[in-house]
C-alpha positions in Angstrom: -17.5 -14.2 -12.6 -16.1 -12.5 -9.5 -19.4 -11.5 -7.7 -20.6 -15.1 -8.7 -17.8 -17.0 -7.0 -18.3 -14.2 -4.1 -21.7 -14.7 -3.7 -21.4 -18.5 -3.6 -18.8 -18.0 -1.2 -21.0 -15.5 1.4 -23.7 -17.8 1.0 -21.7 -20.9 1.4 -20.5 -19.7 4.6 -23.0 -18.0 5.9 -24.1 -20.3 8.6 -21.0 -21.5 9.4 -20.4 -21.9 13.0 -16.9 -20.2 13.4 -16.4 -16.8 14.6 -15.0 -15.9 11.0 -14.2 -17.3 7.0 -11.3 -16.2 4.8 -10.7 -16.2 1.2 -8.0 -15.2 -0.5 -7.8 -12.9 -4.0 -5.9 -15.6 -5.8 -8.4 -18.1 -5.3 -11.1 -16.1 -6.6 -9.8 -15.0 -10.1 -6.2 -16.1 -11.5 -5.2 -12.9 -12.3 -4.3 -12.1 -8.5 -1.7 -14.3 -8.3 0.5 -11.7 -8.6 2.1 -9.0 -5.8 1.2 -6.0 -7.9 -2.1 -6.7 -8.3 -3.2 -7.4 -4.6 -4.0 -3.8 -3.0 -6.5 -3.0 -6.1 -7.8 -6.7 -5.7 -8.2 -6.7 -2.3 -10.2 -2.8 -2.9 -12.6 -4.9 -5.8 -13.2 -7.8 -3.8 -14.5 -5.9 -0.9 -16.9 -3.9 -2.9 -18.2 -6.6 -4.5 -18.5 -8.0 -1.4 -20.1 -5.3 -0.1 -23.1 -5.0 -3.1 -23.6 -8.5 -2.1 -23.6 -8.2 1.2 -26.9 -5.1 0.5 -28.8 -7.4 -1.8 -28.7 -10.6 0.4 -28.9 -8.9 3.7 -26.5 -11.5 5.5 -26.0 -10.2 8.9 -21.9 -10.7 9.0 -19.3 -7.7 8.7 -17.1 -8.2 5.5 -13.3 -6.7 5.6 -10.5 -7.5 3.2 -7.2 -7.5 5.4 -3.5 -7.2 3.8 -1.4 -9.1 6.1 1.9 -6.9 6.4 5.3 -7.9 7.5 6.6 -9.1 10.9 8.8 -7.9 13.0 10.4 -8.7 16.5 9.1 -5.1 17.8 6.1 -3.7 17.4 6.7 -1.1 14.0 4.0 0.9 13.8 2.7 2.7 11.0 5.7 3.1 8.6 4.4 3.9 5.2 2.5 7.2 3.3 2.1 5.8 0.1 0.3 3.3 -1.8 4.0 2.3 -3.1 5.4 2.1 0.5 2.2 -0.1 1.9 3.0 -2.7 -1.2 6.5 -3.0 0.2 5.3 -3.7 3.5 2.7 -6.4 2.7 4.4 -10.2 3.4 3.9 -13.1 1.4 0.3 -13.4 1.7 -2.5 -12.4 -0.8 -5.0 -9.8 0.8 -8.1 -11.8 2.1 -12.0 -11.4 2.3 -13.2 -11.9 5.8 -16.6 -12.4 7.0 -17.0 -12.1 10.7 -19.5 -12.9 12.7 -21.2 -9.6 14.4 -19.6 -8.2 17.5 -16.5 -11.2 17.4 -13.8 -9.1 14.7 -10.7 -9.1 15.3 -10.2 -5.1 16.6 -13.0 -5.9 19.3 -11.2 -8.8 20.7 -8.1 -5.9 22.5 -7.6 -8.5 25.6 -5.9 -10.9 23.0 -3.4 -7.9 21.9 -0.3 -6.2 23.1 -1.7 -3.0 22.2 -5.0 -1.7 20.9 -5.5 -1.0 17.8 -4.6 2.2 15.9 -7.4 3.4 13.7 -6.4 4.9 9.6 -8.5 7.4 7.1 -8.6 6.0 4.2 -7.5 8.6 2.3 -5.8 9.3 -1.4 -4.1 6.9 -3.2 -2.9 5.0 -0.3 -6.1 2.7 -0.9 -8.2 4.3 -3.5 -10.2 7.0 -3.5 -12.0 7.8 0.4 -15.8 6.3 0.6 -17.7 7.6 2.9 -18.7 3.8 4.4 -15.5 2.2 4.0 -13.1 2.4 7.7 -9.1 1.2 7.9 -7.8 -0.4 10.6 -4.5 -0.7 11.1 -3.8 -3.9 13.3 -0.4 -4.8 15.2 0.2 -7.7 18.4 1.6 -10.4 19.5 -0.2 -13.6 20.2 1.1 -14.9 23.8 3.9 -17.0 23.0 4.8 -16.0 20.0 8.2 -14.1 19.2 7.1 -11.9 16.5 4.4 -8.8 16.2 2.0 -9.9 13.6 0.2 -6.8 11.5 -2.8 -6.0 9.3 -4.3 -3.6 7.6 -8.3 -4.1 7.9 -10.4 -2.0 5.2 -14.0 -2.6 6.5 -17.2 -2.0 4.5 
């Protein structure tokens, strides 16, 4: 049921004309409603994402991002652990993304405070490494805003 509702929703979206979609875990299967299920959720969706992504050949780059707490100064990377990420993560279930090619979020620097700061994805932090799978940790500020917005990116 997952890759179906996944594969609708690549193919749904597809053509669409903005630079990206979202779709959150909890709207794809019920059992990611809840906090302790969202880093493994977020890791699932993205690789069934990513099978899709090989047998339909849609030309988009797919990323799951955990949006992590704000704060009025930049933090930084401030958790080791798997346990320690969880803490950080806000309110927000992880989402799939689908960007269109060359417009992601870690390309677009001029609209950041600082560029980003790349992370191995290693251990248990967010499951086992793979050798096609990048993290990218994300931190800035949208002009006018008064707090430091952050994301983790895992990119397949």
């Amino acid at each position: 049921m997952v890759d179906k509702d996944i594969k609708q929703w690549i193919e749904d979206n597809d053509k669409a004309l903005g630079e990206f979609q979202e779709l959150h875990v909890d709207k794809i299967d019920s059992r990611w409603k809840s906090r302790v299920t969202w880093i493994d959720a977020g890791l699932e969706v993205l690789a069934a994402a990513s099978r899709i992504k090989l047998s339909t050949g849609v030309p988009r780059t797919l990323a799951v991002a955990y949006s992590l707490r704000a704060g009025i100064k930049p933090t930084g990377i401030n958790f080791n652990t798997r346990q320690e990420l969880a803490a950080e993560i806000d309110q927000s279930p992880p989402s799939l993304y689908m960007f269109r090619e060359g417009h992601e979020p870690w390309l677009a620097a001029n609209q950041c405070t600082a560029a980003p700061t790349m992370l191995r994805v290693q251990g248990e932090l967010l499951g086992p490494p793979a050798a096609n799978r990048t993290c990218i940790y994300f931190e800035f500020r949208v002009p006018g805003a008064s707090e430091y917005a952050r994301s983790i990116f895992v990119i397949a």
